[in-house]
mmCIF file as gemmi writes it, N, C-alpha and C atoms, coordinates in Angstrom:
data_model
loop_
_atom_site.group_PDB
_atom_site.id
_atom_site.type_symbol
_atom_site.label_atom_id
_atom_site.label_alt_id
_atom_site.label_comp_id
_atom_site.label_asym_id
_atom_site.label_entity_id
_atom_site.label_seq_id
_atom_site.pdbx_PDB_ins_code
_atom_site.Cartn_x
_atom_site.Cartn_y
_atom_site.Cartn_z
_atom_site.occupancy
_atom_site.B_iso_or_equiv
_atom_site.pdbx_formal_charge
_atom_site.auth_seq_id
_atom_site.auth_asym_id
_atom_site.pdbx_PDB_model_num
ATOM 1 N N . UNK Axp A 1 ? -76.97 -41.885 -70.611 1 0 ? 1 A 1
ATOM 2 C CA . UNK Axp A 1 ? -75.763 -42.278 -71.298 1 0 ? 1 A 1
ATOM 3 C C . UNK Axp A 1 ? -74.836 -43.006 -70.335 1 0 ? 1 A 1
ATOM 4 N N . UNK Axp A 2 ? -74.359 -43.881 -70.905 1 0 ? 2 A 1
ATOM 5 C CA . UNK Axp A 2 ? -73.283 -44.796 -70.358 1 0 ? 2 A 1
ATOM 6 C C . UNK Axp A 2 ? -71.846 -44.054 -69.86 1 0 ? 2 A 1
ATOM 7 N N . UNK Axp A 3 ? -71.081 -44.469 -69.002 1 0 ? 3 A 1
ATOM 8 C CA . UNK Axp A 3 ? -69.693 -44.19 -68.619 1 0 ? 3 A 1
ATOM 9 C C . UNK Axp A 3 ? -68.773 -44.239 -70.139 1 0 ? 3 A 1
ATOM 10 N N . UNK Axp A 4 ? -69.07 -45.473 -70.666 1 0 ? 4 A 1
ATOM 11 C CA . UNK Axp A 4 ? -68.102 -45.763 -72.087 1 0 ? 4 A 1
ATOM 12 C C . UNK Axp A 4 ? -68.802 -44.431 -73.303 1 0 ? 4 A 1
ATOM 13 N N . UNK Axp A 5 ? -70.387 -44.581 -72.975 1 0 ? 5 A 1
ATOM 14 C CA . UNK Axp A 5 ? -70.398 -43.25 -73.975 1 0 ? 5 A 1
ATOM 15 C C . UNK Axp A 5 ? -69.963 -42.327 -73.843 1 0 ? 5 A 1
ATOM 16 N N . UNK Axp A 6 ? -69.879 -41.69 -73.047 1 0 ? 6 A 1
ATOM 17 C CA . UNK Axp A 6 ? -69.467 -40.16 -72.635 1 0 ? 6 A 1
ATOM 18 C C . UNK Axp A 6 ? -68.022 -40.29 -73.107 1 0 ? 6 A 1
ATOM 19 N N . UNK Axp A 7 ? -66.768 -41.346 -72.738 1 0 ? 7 A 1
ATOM 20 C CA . UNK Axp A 7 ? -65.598 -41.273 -72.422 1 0 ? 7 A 1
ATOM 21 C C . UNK Axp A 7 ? -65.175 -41.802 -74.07 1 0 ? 7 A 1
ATOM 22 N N . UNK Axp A 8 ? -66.263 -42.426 -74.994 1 0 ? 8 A 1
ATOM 23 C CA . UNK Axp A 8 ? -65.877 -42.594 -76.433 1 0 ? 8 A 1
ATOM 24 C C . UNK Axp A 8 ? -66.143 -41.208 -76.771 1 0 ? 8 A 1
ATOM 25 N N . UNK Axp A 9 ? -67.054 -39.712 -76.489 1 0 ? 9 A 1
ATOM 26 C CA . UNK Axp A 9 ? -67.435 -38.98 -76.923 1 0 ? 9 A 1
ATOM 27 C C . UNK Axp A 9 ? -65.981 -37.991 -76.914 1 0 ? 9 A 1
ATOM 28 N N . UNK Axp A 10 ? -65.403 -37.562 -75.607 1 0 ? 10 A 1
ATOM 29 C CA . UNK Axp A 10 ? -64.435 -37.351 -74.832 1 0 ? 10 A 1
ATOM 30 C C . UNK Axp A 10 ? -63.611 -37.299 -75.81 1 0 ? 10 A 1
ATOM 31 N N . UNK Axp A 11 ? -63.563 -38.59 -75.98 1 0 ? 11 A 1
ATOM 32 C CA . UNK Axp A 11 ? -62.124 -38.918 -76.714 1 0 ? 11 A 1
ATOM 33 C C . UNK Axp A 11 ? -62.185 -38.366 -78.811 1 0 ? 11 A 1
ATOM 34 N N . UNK Axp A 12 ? -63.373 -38.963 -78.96 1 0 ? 12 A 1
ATOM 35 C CA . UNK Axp A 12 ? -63.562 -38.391 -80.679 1 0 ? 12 A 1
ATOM 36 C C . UNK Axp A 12 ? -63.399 -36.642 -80.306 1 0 ? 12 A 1
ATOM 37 N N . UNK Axp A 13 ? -63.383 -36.075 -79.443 1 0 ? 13 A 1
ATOM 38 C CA . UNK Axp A 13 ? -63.881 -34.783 -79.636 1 0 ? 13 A 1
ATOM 39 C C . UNK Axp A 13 ? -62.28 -33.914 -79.564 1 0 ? 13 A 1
ATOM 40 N N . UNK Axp A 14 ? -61.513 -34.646 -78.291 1 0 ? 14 A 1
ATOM 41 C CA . UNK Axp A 14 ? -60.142 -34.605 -78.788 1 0 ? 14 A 1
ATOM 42 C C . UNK Axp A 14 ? -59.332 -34.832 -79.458 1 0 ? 14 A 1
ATOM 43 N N . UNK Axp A 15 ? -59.581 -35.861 -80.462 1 0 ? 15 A 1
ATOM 44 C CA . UNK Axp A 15 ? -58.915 -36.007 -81.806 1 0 ? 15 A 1
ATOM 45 C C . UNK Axp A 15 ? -59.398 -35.321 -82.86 1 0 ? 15 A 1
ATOM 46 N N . UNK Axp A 16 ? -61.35 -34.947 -82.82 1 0 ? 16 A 1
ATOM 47 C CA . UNK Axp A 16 ? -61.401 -34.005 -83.863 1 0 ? 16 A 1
ATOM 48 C C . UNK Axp A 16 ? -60.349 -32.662 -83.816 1 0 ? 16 A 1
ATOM 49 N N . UNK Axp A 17 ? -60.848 -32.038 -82.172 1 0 ? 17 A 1
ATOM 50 C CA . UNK Axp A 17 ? -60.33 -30.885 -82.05 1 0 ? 17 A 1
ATOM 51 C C . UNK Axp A 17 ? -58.681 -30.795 -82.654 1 0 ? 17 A 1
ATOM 52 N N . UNK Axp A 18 ? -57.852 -31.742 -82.316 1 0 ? 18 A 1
ATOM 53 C CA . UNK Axp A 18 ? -56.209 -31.495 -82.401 1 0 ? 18 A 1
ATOM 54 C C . UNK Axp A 18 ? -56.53 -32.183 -83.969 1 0 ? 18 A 1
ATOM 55 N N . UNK Axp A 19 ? -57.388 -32.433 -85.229 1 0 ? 19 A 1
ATOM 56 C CA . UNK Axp A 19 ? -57.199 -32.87 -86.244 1 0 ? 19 A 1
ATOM 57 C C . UNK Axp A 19 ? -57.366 -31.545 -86.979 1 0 ? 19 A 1
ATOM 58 N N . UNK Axp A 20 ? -58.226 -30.575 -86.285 1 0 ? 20 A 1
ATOM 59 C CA . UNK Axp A 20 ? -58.681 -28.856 -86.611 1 0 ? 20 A 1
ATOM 60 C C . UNK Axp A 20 ? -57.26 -28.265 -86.78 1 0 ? 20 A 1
ATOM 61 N N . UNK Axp A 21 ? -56.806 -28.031 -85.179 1 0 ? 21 A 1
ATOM 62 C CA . UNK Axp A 21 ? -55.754 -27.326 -85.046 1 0 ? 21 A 1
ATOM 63 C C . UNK Axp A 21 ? -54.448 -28.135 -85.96 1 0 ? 21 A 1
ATOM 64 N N . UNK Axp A 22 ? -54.367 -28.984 -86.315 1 0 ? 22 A 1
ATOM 65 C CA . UNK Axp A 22 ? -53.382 -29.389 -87.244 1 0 ? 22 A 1
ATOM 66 C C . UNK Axp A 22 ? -53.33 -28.941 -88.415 1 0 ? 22 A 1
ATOM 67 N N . UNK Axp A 23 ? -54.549 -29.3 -89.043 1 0 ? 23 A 1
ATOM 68 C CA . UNK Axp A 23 ? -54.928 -28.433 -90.079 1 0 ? 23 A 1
ATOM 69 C C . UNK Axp A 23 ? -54.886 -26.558 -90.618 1 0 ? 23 A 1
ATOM 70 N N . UNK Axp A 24 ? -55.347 -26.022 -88.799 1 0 ? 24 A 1
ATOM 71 C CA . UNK Axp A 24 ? -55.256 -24.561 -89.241 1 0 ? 24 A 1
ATOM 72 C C . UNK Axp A 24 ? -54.165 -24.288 -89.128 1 0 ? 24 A 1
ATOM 73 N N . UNK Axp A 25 ? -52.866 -24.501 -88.433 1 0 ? 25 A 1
ATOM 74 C CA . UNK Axp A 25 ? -51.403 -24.366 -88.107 1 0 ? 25 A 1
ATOM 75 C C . UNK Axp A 25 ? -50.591 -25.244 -89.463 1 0 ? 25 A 1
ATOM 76 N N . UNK Axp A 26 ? -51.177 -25.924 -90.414 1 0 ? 26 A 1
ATOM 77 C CA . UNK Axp A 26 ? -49.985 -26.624 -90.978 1 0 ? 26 A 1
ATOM 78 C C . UNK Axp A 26 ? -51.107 -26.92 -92.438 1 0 ? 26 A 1
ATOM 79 N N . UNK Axp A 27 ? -51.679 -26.405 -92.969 1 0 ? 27 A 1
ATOM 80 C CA . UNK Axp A 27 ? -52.701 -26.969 -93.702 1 0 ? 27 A 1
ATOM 81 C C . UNK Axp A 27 ? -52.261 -28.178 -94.788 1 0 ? 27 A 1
ATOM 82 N N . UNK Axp A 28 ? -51.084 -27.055 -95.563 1 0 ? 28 A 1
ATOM 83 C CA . UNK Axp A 28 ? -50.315 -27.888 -96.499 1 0 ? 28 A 1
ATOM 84 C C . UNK Axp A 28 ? -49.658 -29.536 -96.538 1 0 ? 28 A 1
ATOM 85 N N . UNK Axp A 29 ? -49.368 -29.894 -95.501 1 0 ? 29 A 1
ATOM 86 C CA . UNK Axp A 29 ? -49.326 -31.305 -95.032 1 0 ? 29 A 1
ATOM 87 C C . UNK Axp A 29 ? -50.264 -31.857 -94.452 1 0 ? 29 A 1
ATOM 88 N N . UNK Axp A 30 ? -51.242 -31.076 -94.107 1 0 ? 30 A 1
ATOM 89 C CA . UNK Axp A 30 ? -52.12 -31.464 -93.628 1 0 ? 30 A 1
ATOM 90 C C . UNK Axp A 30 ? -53.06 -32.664 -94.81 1 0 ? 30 A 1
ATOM 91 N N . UNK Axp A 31 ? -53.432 -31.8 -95.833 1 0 ? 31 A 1
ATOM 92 C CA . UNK Axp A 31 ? -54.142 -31.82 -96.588 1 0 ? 31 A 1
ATOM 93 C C . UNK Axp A 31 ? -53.301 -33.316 -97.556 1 0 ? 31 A 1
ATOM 94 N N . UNK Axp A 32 ? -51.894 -32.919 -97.435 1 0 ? 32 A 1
ATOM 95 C CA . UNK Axp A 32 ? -51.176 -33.904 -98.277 1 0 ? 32 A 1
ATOM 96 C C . UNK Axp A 32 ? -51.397 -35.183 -98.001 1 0 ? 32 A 1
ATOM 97 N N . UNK Axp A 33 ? -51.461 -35.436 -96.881 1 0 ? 33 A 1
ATOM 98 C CA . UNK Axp A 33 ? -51.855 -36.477 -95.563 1 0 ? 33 A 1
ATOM 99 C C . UNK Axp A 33 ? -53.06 -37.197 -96.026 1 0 ? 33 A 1
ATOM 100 N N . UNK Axp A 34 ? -53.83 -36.296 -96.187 1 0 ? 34 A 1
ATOM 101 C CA . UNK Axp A 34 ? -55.419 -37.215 -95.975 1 0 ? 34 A 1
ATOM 102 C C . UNK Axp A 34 ? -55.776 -37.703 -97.83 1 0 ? 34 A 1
ATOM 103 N N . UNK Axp A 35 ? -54.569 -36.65 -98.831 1 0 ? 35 A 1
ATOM 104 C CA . UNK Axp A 35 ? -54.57 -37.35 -100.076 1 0 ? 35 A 1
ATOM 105 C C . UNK Axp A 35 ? -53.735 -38.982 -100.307 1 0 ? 35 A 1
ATOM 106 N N . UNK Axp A 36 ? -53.012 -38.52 -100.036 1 0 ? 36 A 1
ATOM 107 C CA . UNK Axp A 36 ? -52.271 -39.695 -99.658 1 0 ? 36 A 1
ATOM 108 C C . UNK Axp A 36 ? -53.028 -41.191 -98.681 1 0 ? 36 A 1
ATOM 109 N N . UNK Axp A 37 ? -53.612 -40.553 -97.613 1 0 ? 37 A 1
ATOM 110 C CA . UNK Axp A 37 ? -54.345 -41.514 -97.054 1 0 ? 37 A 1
ATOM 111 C C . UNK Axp A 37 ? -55.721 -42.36 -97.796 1 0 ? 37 A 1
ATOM 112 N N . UNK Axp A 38 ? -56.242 -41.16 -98.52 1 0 ? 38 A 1
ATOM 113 C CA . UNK Axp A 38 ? -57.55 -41.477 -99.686 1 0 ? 38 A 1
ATOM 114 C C . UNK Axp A 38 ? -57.108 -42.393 -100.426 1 0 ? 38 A 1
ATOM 115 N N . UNK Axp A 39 ? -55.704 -41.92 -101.114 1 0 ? 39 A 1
ATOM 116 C CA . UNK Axp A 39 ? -55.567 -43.044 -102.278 1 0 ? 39 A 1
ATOM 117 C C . UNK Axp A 39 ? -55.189 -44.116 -102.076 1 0 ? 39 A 1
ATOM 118 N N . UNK Axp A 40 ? -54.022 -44.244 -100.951 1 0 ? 40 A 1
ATOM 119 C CA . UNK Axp A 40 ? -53.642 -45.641 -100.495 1 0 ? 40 A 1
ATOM 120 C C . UNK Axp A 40 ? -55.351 -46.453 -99.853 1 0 ? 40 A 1
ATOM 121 N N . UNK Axp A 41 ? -56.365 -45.995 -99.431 1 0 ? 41 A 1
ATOM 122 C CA . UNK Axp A 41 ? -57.04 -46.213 -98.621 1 0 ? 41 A 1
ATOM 123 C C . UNK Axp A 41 ? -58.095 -46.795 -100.071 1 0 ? 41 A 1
ATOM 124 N N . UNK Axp A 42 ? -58.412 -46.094 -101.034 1 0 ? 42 A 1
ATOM 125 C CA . UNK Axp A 42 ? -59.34 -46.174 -102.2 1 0 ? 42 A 1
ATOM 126 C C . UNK Axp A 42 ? -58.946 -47.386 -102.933 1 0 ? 42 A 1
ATOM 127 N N . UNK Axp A 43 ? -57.267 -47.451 -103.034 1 0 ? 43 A 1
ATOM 128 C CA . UNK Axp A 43 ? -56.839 -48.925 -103.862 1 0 ? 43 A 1
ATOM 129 C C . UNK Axp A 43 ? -56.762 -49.691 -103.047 1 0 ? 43 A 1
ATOM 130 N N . UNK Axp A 44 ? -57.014 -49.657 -101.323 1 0 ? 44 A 1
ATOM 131 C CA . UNK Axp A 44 ? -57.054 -51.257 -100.731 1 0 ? 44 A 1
ATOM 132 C C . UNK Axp A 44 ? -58.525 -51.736 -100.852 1 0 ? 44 A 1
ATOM 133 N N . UNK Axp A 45 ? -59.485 -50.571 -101.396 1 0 ? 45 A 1
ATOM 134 C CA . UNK Axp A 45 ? -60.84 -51.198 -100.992 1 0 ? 45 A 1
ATOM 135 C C . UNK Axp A 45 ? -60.829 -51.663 -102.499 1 0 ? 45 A 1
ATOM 136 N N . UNK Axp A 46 ? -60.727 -51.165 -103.354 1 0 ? 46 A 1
ATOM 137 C CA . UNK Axp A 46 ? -60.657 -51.922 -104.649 1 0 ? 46 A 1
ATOM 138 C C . UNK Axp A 46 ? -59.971 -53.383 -104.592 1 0 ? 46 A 1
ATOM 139 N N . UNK Axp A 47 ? -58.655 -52.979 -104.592 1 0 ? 47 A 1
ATOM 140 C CA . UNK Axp A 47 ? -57.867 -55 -104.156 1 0 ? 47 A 1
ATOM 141 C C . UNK Axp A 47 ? -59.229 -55.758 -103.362 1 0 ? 47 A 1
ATOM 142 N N . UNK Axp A 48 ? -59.365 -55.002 -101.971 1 0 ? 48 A 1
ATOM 143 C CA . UNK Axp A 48 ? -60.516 -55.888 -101.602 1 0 ? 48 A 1
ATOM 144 C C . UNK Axp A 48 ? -61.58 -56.574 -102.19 1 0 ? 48 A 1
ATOM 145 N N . UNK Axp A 49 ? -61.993 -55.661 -102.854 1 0 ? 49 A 1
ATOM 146 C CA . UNK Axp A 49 ? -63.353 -55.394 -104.156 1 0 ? 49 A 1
ATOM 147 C C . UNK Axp A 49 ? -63.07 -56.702 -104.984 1 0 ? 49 A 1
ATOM 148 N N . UNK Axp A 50 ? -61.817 -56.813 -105.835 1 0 ? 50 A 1
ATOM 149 C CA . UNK Axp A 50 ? -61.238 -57.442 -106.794 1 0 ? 50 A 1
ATOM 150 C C . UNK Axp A 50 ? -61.14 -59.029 -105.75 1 0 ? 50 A 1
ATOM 151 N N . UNK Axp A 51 ? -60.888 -58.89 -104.813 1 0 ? 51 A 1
ATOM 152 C CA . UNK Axp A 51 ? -60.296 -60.451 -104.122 1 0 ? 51 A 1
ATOM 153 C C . UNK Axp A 51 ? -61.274 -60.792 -103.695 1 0 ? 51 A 1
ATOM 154 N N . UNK Axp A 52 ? -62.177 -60.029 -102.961 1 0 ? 52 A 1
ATOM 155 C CA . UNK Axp A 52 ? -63.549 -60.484 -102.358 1 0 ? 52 A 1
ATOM 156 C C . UNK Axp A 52 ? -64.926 -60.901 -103.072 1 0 ? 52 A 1
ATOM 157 N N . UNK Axp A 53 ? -64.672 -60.52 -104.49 1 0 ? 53 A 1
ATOM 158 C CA . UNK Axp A 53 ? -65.511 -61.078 -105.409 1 0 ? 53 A 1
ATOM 159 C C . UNK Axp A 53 ? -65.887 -62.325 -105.654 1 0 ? 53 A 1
ATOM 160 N N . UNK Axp A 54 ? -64.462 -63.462 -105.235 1 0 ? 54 A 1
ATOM 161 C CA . UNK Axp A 54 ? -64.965 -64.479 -105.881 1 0 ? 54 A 1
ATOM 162 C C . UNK Axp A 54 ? -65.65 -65.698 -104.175 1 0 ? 54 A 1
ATOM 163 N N . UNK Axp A 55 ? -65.494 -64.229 -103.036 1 0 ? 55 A 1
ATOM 164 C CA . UNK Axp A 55 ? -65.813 -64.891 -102.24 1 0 ? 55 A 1
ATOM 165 C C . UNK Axp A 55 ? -67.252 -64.382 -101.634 1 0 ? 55 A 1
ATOM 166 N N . UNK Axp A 56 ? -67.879 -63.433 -102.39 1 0 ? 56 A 1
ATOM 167 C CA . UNK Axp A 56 ? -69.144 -62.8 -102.176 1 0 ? 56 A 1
ATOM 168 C C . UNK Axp A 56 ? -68.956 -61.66 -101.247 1 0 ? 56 A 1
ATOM 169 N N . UNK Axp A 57 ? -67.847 -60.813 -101.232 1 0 ? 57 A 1
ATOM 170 C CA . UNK Axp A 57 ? -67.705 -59.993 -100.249 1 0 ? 57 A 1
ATOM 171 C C . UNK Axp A 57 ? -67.249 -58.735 -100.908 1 0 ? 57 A 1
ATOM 172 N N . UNK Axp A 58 ? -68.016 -57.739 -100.344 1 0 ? 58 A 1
ATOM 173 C CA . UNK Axp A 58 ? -67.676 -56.283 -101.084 1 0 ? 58 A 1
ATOM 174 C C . UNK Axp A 58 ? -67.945 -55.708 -100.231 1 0 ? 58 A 1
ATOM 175 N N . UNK Axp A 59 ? -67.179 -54.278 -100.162 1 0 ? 59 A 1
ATOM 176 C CA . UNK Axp A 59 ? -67.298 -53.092 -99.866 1 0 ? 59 A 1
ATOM 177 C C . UNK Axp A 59 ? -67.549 -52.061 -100.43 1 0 ? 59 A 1
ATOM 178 N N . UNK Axp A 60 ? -68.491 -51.086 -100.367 1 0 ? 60 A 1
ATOM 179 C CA . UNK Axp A 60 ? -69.217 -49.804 -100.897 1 0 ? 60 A 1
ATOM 180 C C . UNK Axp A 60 ? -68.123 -48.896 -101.142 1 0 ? 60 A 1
ATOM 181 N N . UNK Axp A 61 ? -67.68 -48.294 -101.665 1 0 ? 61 A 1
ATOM 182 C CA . UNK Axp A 61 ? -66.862 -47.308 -102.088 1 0 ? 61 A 1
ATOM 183 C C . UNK Axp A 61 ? -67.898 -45.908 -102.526 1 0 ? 61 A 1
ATOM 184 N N . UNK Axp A 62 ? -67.678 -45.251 -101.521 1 0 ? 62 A 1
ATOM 185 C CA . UNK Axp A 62 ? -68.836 -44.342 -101.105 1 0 ? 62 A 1
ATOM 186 C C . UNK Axp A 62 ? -68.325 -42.977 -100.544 1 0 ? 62 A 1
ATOM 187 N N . UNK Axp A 63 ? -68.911 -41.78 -100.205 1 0 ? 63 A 1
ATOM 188 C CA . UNK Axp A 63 ? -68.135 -40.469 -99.402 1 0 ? 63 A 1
ATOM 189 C C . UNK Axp A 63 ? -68.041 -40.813 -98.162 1 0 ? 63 A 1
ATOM 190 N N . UNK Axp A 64 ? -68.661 -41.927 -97.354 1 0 ? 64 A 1
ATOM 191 C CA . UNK Axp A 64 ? -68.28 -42.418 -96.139 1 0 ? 64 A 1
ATOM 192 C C . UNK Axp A 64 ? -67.021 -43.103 -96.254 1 0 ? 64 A 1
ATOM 193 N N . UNK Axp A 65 ? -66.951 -44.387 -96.945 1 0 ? 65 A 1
ATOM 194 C CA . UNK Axp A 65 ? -65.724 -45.001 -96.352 1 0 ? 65 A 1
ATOM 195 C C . UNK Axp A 65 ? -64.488 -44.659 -97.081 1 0 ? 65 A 1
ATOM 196 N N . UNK Axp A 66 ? -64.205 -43.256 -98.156 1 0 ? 66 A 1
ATOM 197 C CA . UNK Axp A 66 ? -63.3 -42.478 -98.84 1 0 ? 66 A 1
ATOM 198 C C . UNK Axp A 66 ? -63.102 -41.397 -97.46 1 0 ? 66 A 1
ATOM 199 N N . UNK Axp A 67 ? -63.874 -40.914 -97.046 1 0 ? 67 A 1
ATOM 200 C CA . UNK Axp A 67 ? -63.554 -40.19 -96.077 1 0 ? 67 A 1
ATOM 201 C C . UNK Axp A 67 ? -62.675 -41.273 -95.079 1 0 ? 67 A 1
ATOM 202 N N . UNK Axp A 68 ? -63.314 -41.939 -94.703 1 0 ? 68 A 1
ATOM 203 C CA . UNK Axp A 68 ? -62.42 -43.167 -93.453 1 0 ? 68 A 1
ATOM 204 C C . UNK Axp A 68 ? -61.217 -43.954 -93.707 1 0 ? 68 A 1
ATOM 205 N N . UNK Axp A 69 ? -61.316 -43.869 -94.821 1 0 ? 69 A 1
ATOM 206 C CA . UNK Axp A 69 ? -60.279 -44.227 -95.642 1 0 ? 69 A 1
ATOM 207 C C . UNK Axp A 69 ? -58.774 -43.24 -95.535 1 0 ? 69 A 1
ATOM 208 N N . UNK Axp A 70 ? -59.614 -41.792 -95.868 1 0 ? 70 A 1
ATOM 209 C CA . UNK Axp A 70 ? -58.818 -40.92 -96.06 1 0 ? 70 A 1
ATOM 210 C C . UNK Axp A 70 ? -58.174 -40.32 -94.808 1 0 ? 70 A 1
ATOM 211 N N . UNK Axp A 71 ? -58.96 -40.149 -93.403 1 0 ? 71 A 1
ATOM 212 C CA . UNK Axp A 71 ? -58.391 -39.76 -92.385 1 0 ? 71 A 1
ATOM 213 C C . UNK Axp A 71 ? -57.768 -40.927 -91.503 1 0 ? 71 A 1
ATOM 214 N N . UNK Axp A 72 ? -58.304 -42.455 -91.875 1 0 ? 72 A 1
ATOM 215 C CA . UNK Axp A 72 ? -57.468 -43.12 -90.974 1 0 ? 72 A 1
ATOM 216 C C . UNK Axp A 72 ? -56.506 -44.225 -91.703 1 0 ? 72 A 1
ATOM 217 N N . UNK Axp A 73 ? -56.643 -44.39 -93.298 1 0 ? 73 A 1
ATOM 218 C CA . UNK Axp A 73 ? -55.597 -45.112 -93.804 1 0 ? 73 A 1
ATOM 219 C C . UNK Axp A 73 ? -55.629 -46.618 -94.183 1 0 ? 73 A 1
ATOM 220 N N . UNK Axp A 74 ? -54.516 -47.231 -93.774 1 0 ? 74 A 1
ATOM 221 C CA . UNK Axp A 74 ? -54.721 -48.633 -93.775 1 0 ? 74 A 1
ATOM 222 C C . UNK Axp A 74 ? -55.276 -49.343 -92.406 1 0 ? 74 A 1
ATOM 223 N N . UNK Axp A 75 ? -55.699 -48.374 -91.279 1 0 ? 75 A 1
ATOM 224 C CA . UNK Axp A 75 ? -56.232 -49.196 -90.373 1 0 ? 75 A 1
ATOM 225 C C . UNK Axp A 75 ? -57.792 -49.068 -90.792 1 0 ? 75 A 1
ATOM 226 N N . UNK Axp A 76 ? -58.074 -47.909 -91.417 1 0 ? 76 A 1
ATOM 227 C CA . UNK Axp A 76 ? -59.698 -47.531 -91.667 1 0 ? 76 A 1
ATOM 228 C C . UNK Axp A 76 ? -60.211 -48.629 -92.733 1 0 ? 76 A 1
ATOM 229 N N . UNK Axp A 77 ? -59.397 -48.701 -93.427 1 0 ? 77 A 1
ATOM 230 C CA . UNK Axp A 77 ? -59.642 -49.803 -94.344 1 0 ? 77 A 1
ATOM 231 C C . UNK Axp A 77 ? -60.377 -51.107 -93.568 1 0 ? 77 A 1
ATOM 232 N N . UNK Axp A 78 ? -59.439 -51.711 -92.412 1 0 ? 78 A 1
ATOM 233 C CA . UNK Axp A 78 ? -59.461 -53.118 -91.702 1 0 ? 78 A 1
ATOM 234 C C . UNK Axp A 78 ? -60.753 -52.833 -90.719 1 0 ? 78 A 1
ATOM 235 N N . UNK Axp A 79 ? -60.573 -51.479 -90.228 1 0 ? 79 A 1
ATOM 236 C CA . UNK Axp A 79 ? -62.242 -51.054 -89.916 1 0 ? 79 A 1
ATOM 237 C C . UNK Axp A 79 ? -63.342 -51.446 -90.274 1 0 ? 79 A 1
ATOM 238 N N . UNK Axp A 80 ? -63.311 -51.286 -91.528 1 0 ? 80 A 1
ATOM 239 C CA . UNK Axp A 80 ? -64.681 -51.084 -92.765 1 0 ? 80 A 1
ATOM 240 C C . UNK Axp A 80 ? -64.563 -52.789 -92.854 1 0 ? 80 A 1
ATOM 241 N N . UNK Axp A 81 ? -63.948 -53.593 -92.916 1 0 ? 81 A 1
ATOM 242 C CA . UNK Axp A 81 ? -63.754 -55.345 -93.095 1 0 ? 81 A 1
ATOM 243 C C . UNK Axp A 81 ? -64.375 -55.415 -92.136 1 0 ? 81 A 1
ATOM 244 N N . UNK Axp A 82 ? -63.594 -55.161 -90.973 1 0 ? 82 A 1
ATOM 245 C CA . UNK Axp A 82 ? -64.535 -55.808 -89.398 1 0 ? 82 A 1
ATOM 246 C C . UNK Axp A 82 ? -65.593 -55.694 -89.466 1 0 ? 82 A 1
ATOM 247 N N . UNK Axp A 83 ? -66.382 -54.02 -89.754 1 0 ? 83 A 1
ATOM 248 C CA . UNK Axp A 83 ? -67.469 -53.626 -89.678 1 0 ? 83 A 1
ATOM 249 C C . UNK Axp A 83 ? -68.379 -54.286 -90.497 1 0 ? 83 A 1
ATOM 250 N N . UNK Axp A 84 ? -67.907 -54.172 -91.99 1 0 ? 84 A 1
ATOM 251 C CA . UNK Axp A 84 ? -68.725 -55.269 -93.016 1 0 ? 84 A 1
ATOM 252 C C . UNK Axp A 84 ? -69.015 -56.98 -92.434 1 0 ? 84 A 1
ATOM 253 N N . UNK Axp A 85 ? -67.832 -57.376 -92.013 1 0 ? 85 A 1
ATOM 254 C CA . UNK Axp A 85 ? -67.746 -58.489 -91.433 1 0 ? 85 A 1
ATOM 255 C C . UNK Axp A 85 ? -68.953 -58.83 -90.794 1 0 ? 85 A 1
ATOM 256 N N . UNK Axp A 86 ? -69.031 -57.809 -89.47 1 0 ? 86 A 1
ATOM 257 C CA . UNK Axp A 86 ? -69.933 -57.883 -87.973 1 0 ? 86 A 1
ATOM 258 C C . UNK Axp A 86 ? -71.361 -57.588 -88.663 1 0 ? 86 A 1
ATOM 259 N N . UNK Axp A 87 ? -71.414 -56.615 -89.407 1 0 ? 87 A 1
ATOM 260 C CA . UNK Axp A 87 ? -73.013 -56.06 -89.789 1 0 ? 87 A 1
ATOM 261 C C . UNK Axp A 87 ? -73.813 -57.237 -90.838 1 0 ? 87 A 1
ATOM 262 N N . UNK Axp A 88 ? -72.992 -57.993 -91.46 1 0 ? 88 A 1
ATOM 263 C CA . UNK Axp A 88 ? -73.631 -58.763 -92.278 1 0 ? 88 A 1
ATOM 264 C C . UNK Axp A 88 ? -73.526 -60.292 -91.972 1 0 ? 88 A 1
C-alpha cells in the first residue's frame, strides 16, 4: 500500500469514527441532518436527471448515491457529476 493509501484510510476512519460518536451523543439532529441532506441531495440528482436528459447524461438514483447524497449533501451530489463525468 501506498503512503496516500494508508493516509486516505486514516482519514475516512476519522470521520467515520467522529460521524458514530455524533450520532450516539446527539442522535436526534443527527438523524435530522442526513434527512435533510437525502432530500436536498435526491432533488439535485433529479434536476440533474431532468437537465441532463437532453444532453445524454444521467445519474443512477440508487442506495449508493442516496446514501452520498445523504451524508455529504450538495457537495456529494458534484461528486457523483465528477465521478459520472471521469468513469464514462
Amino acid at each position: 500500500m501506498s503512503a496516500w493509501q494508508v493516509i486516505g484510510m486514516l482519514v475516512g476512519s476519522v470521520v467515520l469514527i467522529y460521524m458514530v460518536a455524533t450520532f450516539l451523543r446527539e442522535p436526534g439532529p443527527a438523524i435530522i441532518g442526513l434527512l435533510r441532506g437525502l432530500i436536498v441531495g435526491v432533488v439535485a440528482l433529479v434536476v440533474i436527471n431532468l437537465i441532463g436528459a437532453s444532453f445524454g447524461f444521467h445519474i443512477a438514483i440508487n442506495p449508493f448515491t442516496a446514501a452520498t447524497t445523504a451524508v455529504l449533501g450538495l457537495p456529494g451530489v458534484a461528486a457523483l457529476v465528477v465521478i459520472n463525468i471521469w468513469m464514462v
